[in-house]
TORVEXDO-725684 format. One record per residue (C-alpha): residue in one letter; chain; residue number from 1; x, y, z. Coordinates in pm, 1 decimal. Layout:
PT  lonu  zafi  guvo         X         Y         Z
PT     A     A   NUM         X         Y         Z
...
***
This chain:
PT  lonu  zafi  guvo         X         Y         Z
PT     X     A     1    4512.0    9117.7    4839.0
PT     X     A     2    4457.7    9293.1    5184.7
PT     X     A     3    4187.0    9239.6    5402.8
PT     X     A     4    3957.5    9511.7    5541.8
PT     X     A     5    4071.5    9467.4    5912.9
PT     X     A     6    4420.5    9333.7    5887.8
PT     X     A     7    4541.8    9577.7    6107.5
PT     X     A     8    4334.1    9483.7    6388.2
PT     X     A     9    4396.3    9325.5    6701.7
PT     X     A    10    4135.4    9132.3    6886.9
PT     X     A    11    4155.8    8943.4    7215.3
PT     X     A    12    3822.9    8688.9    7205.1
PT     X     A    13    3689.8    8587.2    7561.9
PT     X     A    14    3401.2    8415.9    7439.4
PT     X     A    15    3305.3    8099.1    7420.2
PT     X     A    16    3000.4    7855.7    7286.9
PT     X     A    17    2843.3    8026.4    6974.2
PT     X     A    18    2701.3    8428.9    7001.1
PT     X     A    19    3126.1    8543.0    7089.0
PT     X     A    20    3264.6    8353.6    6870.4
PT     X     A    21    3047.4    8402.1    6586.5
PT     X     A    22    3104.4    8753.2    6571.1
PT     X     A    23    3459.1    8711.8    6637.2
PT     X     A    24    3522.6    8465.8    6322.3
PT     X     A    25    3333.3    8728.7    6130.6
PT     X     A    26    3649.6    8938.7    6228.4
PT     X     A    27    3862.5    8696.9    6131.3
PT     X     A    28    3722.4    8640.2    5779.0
PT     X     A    29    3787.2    9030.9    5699.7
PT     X     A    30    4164.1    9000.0    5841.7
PT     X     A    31    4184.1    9110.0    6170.0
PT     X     A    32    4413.3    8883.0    6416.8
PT     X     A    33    4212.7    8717.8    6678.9
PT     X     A    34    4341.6    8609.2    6953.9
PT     X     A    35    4109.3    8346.4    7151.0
PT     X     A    36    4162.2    8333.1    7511.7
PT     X     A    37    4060.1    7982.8    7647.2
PT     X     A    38    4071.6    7778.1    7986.9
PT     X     A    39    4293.2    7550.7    8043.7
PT     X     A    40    4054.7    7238.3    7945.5
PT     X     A    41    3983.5    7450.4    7668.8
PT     X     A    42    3701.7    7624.0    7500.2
PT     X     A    43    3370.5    7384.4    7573.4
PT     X     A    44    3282.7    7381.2    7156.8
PT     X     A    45    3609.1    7196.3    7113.7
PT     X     A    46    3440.9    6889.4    7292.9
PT     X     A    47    3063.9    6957.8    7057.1
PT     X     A    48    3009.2    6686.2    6788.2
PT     X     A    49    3077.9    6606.1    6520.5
PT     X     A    50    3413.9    6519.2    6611.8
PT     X     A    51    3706.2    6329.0    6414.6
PT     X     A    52    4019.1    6185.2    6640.0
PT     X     A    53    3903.0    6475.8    6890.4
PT     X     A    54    3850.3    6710.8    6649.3
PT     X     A    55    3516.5    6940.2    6638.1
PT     X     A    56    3368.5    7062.0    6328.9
PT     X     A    57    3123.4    7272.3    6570.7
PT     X     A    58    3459.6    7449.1    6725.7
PT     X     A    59    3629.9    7475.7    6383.5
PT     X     A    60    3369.2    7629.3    6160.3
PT     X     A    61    3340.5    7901.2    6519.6
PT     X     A    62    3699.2    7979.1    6552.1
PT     X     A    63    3896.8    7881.8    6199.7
PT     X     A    64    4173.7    8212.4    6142.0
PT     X     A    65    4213.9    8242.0    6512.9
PT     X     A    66    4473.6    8186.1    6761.1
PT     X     A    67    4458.1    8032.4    7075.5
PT     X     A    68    4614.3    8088.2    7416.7
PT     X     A    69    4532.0    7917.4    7712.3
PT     X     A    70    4539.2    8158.5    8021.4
PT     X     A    71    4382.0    8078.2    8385.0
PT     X     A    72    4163.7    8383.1    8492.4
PT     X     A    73    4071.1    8203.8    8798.4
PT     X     A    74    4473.1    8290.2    8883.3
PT     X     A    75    4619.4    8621.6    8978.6
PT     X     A    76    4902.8    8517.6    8688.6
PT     X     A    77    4636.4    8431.4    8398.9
PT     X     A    78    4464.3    8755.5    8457.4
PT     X     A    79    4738.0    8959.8    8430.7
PT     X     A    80    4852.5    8792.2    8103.4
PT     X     A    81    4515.6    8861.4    8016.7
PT     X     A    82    4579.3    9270.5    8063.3
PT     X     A    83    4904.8    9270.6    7879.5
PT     X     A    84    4733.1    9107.0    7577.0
PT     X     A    85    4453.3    9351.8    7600.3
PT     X     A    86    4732.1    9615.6    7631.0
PT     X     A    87    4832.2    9533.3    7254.3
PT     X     A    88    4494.9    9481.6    7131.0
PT     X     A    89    4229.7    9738.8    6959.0
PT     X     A    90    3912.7    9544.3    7100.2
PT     X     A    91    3801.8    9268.2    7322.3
PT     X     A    92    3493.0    9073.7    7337.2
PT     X     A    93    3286.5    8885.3    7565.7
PT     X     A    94    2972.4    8671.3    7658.2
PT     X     A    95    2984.2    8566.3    8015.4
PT     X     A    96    2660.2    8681.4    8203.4
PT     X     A    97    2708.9    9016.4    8323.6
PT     X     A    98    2953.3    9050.3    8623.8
PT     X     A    99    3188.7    8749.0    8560.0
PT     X     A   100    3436.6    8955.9    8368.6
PT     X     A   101    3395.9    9176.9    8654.8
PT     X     A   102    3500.5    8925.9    8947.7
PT     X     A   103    3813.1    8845.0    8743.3
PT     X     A   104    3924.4    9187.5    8725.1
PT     X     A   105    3882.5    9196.1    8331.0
PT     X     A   106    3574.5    9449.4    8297.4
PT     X     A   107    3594.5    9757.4    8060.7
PT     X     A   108    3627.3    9958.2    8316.0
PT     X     A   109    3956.9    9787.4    8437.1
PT     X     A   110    4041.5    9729.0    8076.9
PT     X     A   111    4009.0   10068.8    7983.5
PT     X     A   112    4276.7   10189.5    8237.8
PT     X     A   113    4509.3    9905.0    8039.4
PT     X     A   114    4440.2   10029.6    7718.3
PT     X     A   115    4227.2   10379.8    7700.4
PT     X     A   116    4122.3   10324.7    7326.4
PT     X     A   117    3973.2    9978.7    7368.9
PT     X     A   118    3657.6    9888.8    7221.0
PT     X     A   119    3480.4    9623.0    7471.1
PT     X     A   120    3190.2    9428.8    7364.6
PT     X     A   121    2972.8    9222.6    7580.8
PT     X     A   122    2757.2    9018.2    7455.1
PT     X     A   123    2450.9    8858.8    7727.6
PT     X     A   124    2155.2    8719.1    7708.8
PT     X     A   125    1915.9    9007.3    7890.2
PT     X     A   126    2197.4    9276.0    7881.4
PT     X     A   127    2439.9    9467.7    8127.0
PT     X     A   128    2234.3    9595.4    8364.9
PT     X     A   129    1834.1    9523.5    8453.6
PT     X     A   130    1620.0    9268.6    8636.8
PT     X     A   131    1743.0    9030.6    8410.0
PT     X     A   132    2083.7    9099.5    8388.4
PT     X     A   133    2245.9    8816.8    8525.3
PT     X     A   134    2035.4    8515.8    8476.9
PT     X     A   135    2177.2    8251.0    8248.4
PT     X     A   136    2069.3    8262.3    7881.8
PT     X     A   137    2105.1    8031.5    7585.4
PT     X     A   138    1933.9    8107.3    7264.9
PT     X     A   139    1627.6    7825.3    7316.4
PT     X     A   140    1529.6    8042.0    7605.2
PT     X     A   141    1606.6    8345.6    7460.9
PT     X     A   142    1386.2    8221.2    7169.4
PT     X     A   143    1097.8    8153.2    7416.5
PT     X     A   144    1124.4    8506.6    7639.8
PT     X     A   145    1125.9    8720.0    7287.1
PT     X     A   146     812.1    8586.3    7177.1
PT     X     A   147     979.2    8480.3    6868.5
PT     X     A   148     870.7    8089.4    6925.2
PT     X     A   149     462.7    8131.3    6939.9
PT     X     A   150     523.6    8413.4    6686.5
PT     X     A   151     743.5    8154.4    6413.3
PT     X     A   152     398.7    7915.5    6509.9
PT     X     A   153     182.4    8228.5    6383.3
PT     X     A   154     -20.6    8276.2    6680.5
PT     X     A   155      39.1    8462.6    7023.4
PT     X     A   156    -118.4    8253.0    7242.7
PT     X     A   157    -360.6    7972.2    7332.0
PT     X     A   158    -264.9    7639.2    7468.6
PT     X     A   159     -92.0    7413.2    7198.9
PT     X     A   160     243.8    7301.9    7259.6
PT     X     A   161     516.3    7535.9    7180.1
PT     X     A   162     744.7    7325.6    6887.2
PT     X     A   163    1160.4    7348.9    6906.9
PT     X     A   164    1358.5    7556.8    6731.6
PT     X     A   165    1662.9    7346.7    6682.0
PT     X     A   166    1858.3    7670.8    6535.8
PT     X     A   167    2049.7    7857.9    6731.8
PT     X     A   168    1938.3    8208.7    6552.3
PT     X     A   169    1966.0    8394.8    6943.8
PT     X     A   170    2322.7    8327.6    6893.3
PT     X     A   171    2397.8    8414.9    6535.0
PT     X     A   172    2179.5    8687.4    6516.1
PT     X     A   173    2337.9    8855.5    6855.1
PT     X     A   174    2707.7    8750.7    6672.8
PT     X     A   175    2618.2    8975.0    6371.9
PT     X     A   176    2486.5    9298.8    6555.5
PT     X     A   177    2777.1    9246.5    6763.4
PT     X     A   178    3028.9    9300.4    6463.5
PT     X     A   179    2857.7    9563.9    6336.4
PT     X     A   180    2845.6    9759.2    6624.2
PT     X     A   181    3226.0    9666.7    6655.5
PT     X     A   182    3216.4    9838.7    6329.2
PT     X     A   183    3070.6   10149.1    6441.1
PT     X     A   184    3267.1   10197.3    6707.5
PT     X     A   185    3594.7   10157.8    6532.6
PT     X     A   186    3436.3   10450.9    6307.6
PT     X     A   187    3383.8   10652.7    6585.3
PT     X     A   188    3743.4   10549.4    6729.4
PT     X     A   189    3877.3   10680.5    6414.3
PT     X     A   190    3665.7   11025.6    6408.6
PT     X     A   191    3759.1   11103.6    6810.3
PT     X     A   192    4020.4   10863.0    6920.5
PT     X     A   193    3765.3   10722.2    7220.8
PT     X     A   194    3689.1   10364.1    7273.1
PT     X     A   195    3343.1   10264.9    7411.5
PT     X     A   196    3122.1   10025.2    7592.9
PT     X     A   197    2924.1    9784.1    7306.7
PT     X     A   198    2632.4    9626.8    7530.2
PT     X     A   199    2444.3    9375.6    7323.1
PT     X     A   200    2134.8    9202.6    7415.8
PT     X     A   201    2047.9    8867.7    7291.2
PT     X     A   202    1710.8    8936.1    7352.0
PT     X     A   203    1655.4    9256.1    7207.3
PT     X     A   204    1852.6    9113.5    6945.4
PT     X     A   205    1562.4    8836.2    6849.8
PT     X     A   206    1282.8    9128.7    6967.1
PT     X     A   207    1472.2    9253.1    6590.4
PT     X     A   208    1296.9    8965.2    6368.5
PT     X     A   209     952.0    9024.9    6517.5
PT     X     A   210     876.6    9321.0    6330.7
PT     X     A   211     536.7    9278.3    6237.1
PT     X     A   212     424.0    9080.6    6546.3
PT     X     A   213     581.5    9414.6    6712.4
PT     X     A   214     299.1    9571.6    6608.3
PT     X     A   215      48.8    9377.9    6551.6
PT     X     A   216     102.9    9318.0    6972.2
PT     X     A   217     -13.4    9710.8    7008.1
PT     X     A   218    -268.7    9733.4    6794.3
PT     X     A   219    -578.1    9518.8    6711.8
PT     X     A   220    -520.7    9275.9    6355.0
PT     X     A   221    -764.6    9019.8    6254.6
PT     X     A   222    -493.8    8727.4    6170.5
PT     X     A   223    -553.5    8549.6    5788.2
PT     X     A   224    -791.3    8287.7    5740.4
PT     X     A   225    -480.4    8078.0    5693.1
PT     X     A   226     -96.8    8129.7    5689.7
PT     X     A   227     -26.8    8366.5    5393.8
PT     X     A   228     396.6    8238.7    5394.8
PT     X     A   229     272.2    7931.5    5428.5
PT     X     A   230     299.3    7562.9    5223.0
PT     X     A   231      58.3    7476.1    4958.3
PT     X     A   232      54.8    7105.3    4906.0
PT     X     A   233     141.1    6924.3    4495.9
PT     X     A   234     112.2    6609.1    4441.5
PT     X     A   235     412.9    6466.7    4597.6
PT     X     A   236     449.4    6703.5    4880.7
PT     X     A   237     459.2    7034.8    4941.3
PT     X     A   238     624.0    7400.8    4872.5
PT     X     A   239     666.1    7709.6    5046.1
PT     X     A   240     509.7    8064.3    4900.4
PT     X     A   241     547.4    8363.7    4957.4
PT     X     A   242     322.3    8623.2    4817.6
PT     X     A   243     413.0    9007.1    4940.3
PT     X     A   244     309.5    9243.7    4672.1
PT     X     A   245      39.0    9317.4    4371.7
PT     X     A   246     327.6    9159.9    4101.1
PT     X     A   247     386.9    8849.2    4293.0
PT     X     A   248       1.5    8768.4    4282.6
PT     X     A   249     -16.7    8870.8    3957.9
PT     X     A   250     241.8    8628.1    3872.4
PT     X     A   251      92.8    8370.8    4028.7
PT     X     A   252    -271.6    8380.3    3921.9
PT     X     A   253     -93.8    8402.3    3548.7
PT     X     A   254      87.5    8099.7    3669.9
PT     X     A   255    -200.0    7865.4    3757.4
PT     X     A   256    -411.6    8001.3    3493.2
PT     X     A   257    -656.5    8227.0    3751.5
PT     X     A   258    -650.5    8525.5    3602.5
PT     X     A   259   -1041.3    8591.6    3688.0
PT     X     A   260    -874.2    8611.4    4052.8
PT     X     A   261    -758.6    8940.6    3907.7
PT     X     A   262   -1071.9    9090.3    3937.5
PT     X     A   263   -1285.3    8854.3    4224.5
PT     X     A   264   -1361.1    9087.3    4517.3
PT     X     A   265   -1241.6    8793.9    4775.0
PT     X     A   266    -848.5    8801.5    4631.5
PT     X     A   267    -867.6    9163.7    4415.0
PT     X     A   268    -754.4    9384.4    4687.1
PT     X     A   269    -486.1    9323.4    4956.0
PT     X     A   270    -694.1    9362.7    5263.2
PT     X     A   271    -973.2    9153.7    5081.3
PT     X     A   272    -707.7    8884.6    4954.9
PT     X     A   273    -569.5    8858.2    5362.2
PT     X     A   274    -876.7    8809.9    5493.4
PT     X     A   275   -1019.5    8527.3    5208.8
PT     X     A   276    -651.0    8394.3    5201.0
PT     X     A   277    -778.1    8054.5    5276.6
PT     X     A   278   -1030.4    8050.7    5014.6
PT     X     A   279    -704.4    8149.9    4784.0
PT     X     A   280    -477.7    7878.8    4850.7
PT     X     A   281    -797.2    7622.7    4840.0
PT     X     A   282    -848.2    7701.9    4481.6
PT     X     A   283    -491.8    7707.0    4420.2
PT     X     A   284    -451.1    7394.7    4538.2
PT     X     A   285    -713.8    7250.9    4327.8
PT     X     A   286    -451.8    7302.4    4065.9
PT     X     A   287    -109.4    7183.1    4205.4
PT     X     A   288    -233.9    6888.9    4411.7
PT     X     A   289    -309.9    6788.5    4030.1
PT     X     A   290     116.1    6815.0    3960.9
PT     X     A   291     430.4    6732.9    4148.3
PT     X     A   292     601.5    6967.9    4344.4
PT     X     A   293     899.9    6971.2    4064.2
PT     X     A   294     630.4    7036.0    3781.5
PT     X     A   295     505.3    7348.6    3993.2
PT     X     A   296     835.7    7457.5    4108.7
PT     X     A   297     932.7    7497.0    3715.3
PT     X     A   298     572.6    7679.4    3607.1
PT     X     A   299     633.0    7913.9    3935.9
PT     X     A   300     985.2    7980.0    3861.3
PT     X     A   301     886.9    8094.9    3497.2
PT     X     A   302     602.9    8345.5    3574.5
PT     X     A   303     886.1    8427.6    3894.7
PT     X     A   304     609.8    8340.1    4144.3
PT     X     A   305     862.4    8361.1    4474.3
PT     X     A   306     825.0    8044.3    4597.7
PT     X     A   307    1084.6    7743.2    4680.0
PT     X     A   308    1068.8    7373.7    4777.0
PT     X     A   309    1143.0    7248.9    5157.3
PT     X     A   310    1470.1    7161.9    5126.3
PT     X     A   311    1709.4    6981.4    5412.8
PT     X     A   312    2042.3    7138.9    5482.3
PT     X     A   313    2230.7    6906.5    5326.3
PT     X     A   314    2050.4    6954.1    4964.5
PT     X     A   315    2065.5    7347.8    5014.4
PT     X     A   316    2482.1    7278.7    5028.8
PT     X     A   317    2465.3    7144.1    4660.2
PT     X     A   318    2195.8    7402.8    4545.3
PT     X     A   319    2420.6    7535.2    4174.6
PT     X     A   320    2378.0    7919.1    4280.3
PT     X     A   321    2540.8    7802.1    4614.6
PT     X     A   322    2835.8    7648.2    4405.2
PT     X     A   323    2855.8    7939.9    4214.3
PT     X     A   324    2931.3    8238.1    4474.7
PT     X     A   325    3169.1    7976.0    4659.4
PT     X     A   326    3014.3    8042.9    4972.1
PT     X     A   327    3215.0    7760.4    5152.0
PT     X     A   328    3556.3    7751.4    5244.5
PT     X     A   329    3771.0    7410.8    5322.6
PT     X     A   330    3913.1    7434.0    5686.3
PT     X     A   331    4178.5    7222.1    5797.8
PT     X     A   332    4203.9    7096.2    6171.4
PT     X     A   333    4393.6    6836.8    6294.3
PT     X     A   334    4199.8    6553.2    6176.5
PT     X     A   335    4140.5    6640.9    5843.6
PT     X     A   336    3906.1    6920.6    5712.5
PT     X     A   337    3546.6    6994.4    5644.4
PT     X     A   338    3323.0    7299.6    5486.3
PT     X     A   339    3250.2    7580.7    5657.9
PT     X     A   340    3020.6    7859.1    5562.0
PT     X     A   341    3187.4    8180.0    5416.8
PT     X     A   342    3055.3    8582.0    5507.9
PT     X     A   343    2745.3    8568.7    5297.5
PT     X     A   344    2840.3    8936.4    5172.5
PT     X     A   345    3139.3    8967.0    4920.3
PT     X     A   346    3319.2    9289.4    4912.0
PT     X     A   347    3433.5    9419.4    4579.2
PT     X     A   348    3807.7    9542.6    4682.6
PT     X     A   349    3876.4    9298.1    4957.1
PT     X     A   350    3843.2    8945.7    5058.2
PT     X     A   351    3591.9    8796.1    5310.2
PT     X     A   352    3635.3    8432.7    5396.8
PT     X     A   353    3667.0    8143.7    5607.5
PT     X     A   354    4039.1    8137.0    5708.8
PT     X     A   355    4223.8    7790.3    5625.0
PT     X     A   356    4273.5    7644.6    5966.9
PT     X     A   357    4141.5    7576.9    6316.6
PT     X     A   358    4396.4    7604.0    6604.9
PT     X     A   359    4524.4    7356.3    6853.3
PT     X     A   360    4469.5    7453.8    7206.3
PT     X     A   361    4704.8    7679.6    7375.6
PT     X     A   362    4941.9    7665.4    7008.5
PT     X     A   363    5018.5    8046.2    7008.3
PT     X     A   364    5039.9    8064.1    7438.5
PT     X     A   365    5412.0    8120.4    7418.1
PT     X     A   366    5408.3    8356.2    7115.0
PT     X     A   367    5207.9    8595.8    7223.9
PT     X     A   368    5243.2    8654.4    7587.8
PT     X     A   369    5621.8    8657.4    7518.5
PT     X     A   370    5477.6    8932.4    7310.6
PT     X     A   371    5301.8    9121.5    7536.8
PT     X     A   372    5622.9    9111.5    7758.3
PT     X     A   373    5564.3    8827.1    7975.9
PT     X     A   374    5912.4    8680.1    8077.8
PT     X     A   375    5979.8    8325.3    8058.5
PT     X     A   376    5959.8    8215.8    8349.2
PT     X     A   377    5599.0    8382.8    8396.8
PT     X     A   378    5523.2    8192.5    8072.9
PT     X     A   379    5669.4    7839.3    8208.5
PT     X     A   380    5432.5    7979.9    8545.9
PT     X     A   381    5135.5    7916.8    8370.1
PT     X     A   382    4922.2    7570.1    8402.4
PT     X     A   383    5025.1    7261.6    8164.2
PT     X     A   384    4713.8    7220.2    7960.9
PT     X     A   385    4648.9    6920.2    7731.4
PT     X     A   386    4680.9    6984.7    7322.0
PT     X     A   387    4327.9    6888.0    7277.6
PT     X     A   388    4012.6    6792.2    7518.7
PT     X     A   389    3969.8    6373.2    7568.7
***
């Protein structure tokens, strides 16, 4: 069956997580992506967890691509670089702002290569600003969008902020970035221009904070407690989340409170938010009394949204999970491993993990000779090794 994008050609600059995230997306729906790596190659390749010098980090990133190991620190690996570009429909980035520029490799100087490219950059503060060209990684990213004291519910005060050991900066900057490669290609098609995609990494997270937004310009007295918060059972502890009039319904049904119904402290939204505390004591009364399995099942039948606290690894196995086949096997070099499939499915065409990782620098030769680089420009280029030590 054809893919949606199988006709497009992408030359991928990036390199850690935001890039290539968006770029596998790419790959998934068909389109032939063409990674573009140093000659040590990509720094994910040397991320753990590794097998015989193989990264599962760098696989699950870049499975369906191709790699080809170019120099653009060298007048020669540059212009390879513009002769791929010259082939290719769009090209994507994440160096800070100005890198691409020193090598000779911005949109503008791609754009006189190939007029219709579409050339997405992907930064940390954006293309141009105060900000532009500090160095960003999504923990700090995390921190500067107010998303880390808003994910601890509060905006201030003097607690210590926790970790976010997720990388969501990076993911969630991947995923605007392909759709905005999908607008463009829209546009493309309706006029026949390329464009300029400029996507911020911290505008990007600025996206999740929607109520925080504005609850930053106007005065809100917070809850009494956490309203998508934990209640505690008897062996531990799961998460609830009550957003409308039928999900509290459903739940004072559930733990036989009906007279909450009709209490002025709980009856009425605003009233509920600002006893919520009160709420979840006398709930509590109730499942501290059962385990967390016991509660799960009486939620789950009155569909009170609500779920346990579950580690990765057990949400892998979960049966719905299993049942939309949202991982792929990937094969590298050393064997092969799960990796997480689109989680969209498209009725007409596939979407998935492509079947194998590439070695670095395997498709070099192929496609520069491609591109029309002689052989002797391609025996030119740097030896590089097949895979990082």
């Amino acid at each position: 069956m054809a893919r949606a994008l199988e006709d497009l050609r992408v030359i991928d600059f990036t390199t850690t997580i935001a890039g290539p995230h968006c770029t596998r997306l790419l790959a998934d729906l068909g389109a032939l992506v063409i990674k573009v790596e140093p000659p040590e190659g990509e720094m994910m390749r040397a991320r753990p967890p590794r097998r015989d010098g193989a990264s599962t980090s760098f696989g699950q990133l870049n499975a369906g691509k191709r790699s080809v190991v170019l120099d653009l620190k060298t007048p020669c690996g540059v212009e390879a670089a513009k002769r791929l570009v010259a082939t290719a429909d769009v090209v994507v980035e994440n160096f800070r702002p100005g890198v691409m520029r020193r090598f000779g490799l911005d949109y503008e100087a791609l754009k006189a290569v190939q007029p219709r490219i579409i050339y997405c950059a992907i930064s940390g503060y954006g293309q141009s600003g105060p900000s532009a060209e500090l160095p960003a990684y999504a923990p700090s990213i995390h921190a500067a969008s107010g998303y880390d004291l808003a994910h601890l519910g509060y905006q201030g005060g003097s607690r210590r902020p926790d970790y976010c050991g997720i990388y969501i900066a990076d993911v969630l900057s991947g995923t605007y970035a392909f759709g905005a490669i999908l607008a463009a290609l829209h546009h493309r098609e309706r006029t026949g221009e390329g464009q300029l995609i400029d996507v911020s990494m911290l505008e990007a997270m600025l996206s999740l904070t929607l109520s925080e937004i504005q609850n930053a310009q106007f005065a809100v007295v917070p809850p009494s407690r956490p309203i998508f918060g934990p209640i505690a059972t008897r062996d531990g502890y799961l998460n609830l989340s009550i957003a409308s009039e039928k999900s509290f319904q459903s739940l004072a049904a559930a733990c036989g409170n009906l007279q909450w119904l009709s209490d002025p402290r709980f009856a009425r939204f605003d009233d509920r938010r600002a006893h919520w505390g009160e709420l979840i004591d006398e709930l509590e009364l109730w499942s501290k009394e059962r385990p967390s399995a016991e509660v799960q099942k009486i939620f789950d039948r009155y569909g009170v949204p609500s779920s346990p606290y579950r580690t990765v690894k057990e949400a892998m196995k979960d049966p719905q999970i299993l049942h939309r086949r949202a991982f792929g096997e990937v094969k590298d070099t050393a064997g092969s491993f799960l990796a997480l499939n689109p989680p969209f499915r498209l009725s007409a065409t596939p979407a998935e993990v492509q079947p194998s990782v590439p070695e670095l620098g395997e498709h070099t030769a192929l496609f520069l000779a491609e591109s029309g680089c002689g052989e002797e420009e391609i025996a030119a280029l740097p030896d590089f090794p097949s895979r990082p030590s």
